[in-house]
Legacy VTK file of the C-alpha trace (Angstrom):
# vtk DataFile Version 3.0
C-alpha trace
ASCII
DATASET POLYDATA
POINTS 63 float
0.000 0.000 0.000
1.190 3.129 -0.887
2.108 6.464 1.790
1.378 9.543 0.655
2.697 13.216 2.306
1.010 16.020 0.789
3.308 19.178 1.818
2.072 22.891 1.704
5.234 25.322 0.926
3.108 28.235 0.141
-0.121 29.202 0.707
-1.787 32.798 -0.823
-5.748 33.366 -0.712
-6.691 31.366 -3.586
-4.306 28.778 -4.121
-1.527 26.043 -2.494
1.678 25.264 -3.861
2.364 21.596 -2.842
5.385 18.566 -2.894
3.922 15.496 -3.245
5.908 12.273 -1.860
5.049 8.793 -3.087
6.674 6.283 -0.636
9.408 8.790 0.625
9.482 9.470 -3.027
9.390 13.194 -4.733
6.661 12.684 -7.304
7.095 16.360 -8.872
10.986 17.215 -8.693
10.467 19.684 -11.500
8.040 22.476 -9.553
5.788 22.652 -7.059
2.099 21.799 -7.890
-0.493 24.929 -8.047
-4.205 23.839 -6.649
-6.786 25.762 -5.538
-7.559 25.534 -1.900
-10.723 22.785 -2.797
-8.852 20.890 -5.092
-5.964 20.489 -2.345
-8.798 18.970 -0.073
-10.334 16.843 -2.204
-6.762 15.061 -3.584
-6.345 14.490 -0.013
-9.759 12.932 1.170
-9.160 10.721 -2.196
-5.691 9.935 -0.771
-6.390 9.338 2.271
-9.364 6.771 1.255
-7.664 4.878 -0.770
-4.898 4.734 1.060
-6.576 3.116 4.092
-5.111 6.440 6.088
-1.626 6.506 4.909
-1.770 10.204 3.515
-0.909 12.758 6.168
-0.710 16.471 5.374
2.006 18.949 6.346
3.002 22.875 6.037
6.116 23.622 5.404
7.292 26.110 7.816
10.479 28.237 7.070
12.614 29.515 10.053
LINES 1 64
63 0 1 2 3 4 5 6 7 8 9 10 11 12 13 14 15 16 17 18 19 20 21 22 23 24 25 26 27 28 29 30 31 32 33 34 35 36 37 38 39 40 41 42 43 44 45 46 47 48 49 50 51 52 53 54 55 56 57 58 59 60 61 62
């Protein structure tokens, strides 16, 4: 069964920029993937159902 990590890296008021790992995997090393804030949840619920709950979701936090 796959894992999936959805990661946030920037957020504005319409859309999320995201990193997508497959596995521990990078699944879009050429750019970050632009969604709109609805789209972002439902890839996730989608994920997360057919993934039997391995699909977490993070935010990328730069210090």
């Amino acid at each position: 069964m796959n894992e999936y990590k959805l990661i946030t890296v920037v957020q504005t008021k319409e859309y999320v920029y995201i990193r997508i790992f497959v596995n521990e995997t990078l699944v879009n090393p050429e750019g970050l993937i632009k969604l709109k804030h609805s789209e972002l949840d439902q890839l996730f619920r989608d994920l997360f159902k057919g993934s039997k709950g391995k699909c977490i979701r993070l935010k990328y936090i730069n210090t």
